[in-house]
Every structure is written in structure tokens, then in C-alpha cells.
C-alpha positions in Angstrom: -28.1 -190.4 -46.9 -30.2 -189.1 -44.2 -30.9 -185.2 -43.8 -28.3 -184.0 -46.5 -29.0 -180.3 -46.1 -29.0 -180.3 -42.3 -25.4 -182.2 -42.4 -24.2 -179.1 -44.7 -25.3 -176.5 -42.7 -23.9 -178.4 -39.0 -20.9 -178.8 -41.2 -20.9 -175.1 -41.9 -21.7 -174.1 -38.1 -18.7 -176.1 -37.4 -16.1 -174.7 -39.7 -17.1 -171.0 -38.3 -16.0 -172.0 -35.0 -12.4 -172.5 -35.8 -12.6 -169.4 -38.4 -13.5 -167.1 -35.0 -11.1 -167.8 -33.4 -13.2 -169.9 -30.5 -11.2 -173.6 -30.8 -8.1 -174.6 -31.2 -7.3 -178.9 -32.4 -10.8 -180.3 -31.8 -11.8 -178.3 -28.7 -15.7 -177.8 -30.0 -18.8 -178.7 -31.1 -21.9 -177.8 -33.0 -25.3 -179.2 -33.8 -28.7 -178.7 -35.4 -32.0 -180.7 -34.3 -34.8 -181.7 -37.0 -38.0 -181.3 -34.9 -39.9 -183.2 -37.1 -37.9 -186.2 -37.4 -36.9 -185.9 -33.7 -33.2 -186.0 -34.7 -30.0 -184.0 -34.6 -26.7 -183.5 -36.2 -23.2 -183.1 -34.5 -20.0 -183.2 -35.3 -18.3 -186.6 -35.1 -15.5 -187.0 -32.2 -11.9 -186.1 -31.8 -11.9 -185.3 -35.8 -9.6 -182.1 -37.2 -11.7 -179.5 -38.8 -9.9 -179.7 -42.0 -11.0 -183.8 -42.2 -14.6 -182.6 -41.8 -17.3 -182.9 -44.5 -20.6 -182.7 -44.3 -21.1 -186.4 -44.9 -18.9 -187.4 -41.8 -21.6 -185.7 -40.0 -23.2 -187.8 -37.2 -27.1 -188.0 -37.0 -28.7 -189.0 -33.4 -32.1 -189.1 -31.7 -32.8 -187.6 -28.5 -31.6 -190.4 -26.1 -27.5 -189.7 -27.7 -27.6 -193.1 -29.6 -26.1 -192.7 -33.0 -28.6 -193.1 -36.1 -26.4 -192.7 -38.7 -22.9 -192.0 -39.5 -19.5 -193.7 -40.3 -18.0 -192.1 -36.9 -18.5 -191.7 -33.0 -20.0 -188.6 -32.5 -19.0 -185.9 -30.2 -18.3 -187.3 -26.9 -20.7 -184.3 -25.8 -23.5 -185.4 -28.1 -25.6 -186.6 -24.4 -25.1 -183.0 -23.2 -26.8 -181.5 -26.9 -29.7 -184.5 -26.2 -30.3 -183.6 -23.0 -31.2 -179.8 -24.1 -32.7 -181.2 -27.0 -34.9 -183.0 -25.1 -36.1 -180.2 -22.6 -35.9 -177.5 -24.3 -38.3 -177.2 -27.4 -37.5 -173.5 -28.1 -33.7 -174.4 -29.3 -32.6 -175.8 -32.9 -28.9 -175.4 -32.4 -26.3 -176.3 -29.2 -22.6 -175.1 -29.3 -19.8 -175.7 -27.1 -16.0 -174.7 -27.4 -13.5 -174.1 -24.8 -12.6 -170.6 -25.9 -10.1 -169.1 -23.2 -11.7 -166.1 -21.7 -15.1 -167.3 -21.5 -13.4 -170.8 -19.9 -11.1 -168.5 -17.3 -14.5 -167.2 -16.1 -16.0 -170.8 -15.7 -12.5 -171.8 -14.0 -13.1 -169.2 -11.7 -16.5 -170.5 -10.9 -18.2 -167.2 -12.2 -21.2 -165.9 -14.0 -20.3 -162.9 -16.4 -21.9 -159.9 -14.9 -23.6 -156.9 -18.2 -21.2 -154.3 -18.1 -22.7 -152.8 -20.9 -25.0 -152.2 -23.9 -22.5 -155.1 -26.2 -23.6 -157.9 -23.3 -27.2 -156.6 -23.1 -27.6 -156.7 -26.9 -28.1 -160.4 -26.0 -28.0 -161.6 -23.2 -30.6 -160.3 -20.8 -29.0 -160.5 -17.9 -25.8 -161.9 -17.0 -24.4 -165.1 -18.5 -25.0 -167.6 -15.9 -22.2 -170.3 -14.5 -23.6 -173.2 -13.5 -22.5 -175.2 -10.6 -19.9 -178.0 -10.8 -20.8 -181.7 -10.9 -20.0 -184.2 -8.1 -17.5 -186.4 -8.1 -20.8 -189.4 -8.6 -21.8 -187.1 -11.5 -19.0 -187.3 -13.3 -18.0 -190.8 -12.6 -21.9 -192.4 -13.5 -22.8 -190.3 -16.9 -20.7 -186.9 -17.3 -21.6 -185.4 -20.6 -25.5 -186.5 -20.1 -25.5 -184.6 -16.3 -23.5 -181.8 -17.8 -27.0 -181.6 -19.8 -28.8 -182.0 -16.0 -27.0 -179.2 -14.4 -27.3 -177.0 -17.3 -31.4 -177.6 -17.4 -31.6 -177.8 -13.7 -29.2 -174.3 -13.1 -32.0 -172.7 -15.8 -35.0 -173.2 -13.6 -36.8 -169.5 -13.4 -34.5 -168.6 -16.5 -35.1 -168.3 -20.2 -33.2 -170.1 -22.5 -34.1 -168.1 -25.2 -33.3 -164.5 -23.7 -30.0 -166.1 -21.8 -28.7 -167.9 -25.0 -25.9 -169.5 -23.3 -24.2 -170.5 -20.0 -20.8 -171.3 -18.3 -20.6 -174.6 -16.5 -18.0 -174.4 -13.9 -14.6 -175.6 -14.7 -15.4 -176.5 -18.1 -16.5 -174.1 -20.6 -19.0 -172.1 -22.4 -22.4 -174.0 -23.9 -24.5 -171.8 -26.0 -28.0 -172.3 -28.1 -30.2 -170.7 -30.9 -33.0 -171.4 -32.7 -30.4 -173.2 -35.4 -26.6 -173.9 -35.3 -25.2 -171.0 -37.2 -27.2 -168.8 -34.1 -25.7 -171.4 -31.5 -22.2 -170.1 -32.9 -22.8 -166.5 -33.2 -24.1 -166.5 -29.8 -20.8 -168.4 -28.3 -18.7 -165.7 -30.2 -21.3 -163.0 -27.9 -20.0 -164.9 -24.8 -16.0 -165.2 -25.7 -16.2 -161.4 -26.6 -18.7 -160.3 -23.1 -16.0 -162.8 -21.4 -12.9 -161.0 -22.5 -14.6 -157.2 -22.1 -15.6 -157.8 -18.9 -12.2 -159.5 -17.6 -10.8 -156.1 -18.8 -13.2 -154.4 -17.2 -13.0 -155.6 -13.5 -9.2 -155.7 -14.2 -9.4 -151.4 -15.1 -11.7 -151.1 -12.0 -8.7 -152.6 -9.8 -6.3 -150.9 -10.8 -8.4 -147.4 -10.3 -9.7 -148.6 -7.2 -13.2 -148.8 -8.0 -15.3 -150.8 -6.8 -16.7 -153.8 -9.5 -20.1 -153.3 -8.9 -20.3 -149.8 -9.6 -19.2 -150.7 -13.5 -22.5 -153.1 -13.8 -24.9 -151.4 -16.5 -28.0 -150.1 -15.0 -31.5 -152.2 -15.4 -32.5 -149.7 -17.3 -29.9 -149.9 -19.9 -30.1 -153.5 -19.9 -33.9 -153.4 -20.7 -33.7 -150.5 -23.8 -30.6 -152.8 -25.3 -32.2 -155.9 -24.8 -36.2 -154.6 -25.6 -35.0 -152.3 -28.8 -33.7 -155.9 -30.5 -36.0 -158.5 -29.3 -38.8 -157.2 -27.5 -42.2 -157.1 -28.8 -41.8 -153.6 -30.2 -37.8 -154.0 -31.5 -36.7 -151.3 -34.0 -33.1 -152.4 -34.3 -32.3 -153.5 -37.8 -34.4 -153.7 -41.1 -37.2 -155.2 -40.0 -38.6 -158.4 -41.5 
């Protein structure tokens, strides 16, 4: 069996998603790459969490054709490819349909920082992407889901914006491995829900919204102080 340790820990990266609370049934997704080998692992498709193993793990190059496996894979396995693919920096691609960072994607809506919790990792706000076309969807869904994801990033950085919203679906998020992937898609759900709570506070006090965004300033000393070039936060390596 092909890449044993890398089907344990995709296995692993998908168990956590259940365990925080970010899918319910089989509303998610995670995956690892191997560089070297030019391959990844995802979960197979439509499978409950509690039948999952890491040998029903799904291995697949970077065109979405399955490699190895018993199962289908994920039917967004062409949207993990296409990142894959363009993006050398990432080793790990989640996606889950938690509900507040999907209300904000609903509404067609990048997540604005609010504050220091947001700006710990995402520099900058957590961008929506725009919504596919009705020929989109209709001639390859899940690989132009990939498209509009890459092409929405142009000028951005994948690696300081760890994640995205495309509209009227749900949250996609990355890291340089799977279980990073997850821990940044529970970043999102969180920054999602604070910051529905926030505009929702400002309402009802009759403030304006934009007056709660954190200042640049902020944004840069919380960002910078864990993964700029002179970061302190933390035990160092």
C-alpha cells in the first residue's frame, strides 16, 4: 500500500474536523500532498467519519484521477488538485461547510479583522471569492471552484491569507500539511462567528461597522510578532 504514513495522518486531519465541531454527516474534506511523488491524499466520498480508516484513504495525482484506493474520492478532490497544482507553498487543503463561516459566504462576504484573534492569522481579511457562472458549474464545478479560488488570489498570499470563502458555498482553507489546513479552518469558523457578533453589537448600538475594524497597525504587530521575520510569540524553534 502506497504512502501508509501520509494516509494516517489525512486520516487523522479528517477525524479532527468532526471532533471541532466544523461538519456534520460527511460535509468535509481534508488532504495532504507528497511533493516528491507529486501525489495527494483525501478522504474518499460520501463516507461517515466513523467508517473511515486510514486505508480507505484515496491517493491521486495532480490532474484529480484516482491512483489508488478501494473508493471514489471526495467529489472535491479537482478543487484540492487545482491548488495543488498552482500553489507550491501548500501541503494541506480543507473544506467543511461549517455554519457561520458558510452564512458569511451565503451572504456573498469577505470576513473583515476585527481584532487581534483574526490578525493572529490571517493578514488581512478572509477573502470571498466570487460565485461561478451558471457554464462553470454546469462544464467542471469542483475543478473551477479550484479556478476562482487561484484566480480570486491574484496580488494575495496564500500563505499569509490561509483560507477563503467562495460564495454560496463554504469555507476552503490550506497549510503547509493537513492537520494546519484544519486548524486554520477552525481560525475561520471562529473569526466568522466573532465577527457576525460583532456587526450584530454595532447594530444594535448604532455604530457604524467600520469603526469596529482593527487598525493596520494592530493587524501588523499581531500578524508580524507570530510570523514575521522577527516573531517572538511562542518558544521559539
Amino acid at each position: 500500500m502506497m504512502l501508509k504514513e501520509l494516509r494516517e495522518q489525512v486520516y487523522e486531519a479528517n477525524m479532527d474536523l468532526p471532533k471541532h465541531g466544523l461538519v456534520v454527516f460527511t460535509w468535509g474534506n481534508a488532504s495532504q500532498v507528497d511533493r516528491e511523488k507529486g501525489l495527494f491524499v483525501i478522504k474518499p466520498s460520501g463516507v461517515d467519519y466513523e467508517d473511515l480508516s486510514p486505508e480507505n484513504m484515496v491517493i491521486c495525482d495532480f490532474e484529480g484521477n484516482k491512483v489508488e484506493g478501494d473508493l471514489n474520492p471526495s467529489s472535491d478532490t479537482a478543487t484540492h488538485a487545482y491548488l495543488y497544482k498552482n500553489w507550491d507553498n501548500i501541503g494541506g487543503v480543507v473544506h467543511t461547510h461549517s455554519s457561520h463561516a458558510v452564512s458569511w459566504a451565503q451572504a456573498g462576504r469577505s470576513i473583515p479583522c476585527y481584532g487581534t484573534t483574526h490578525a493572529d492569522y490571517f493578514y488581512g481579511e478572509v477573502p470571498c471569492m466570487r460565485g461561478l457562472s451558471a457554464e462553470e458549474i454546469e462544464e467542471a464545478y469542483e475543478l473551477n471552484t479550484g479556478k476562482v479560488i487561484v484566480e480570486g488570489f491574484e496580488g494575495k498570499d496564500p500563505v499569509a491569507q490561509p483560507g477563503c470563502l467562495v460564495r454560496n458555498h463554504g469555507p476552503f482553507t490550506w497549510g503547509k500539511d493537513a492537520a494546519a489546513a484544519v486548524y486554520h479552518a477552525v481560525v475561520v469558523e471562529e473569526v466568522a462567528k466573532m465577527a457576525l457578533h460583532t456587526e450584530q453589537l454595532a447594530i444594535a448600538a448604532a455604530k457604524p461597522i467600520d469603526d469596529c475594524r482593527a487598525p493596520q497597525y494592530l493587524e501588523d504587530k499581531h500578524y508580524m510578532r507570530k510570523h514575521g521575520p522577527n516573531a517572538y510569540y511562542g518558544q521559539g524553534k
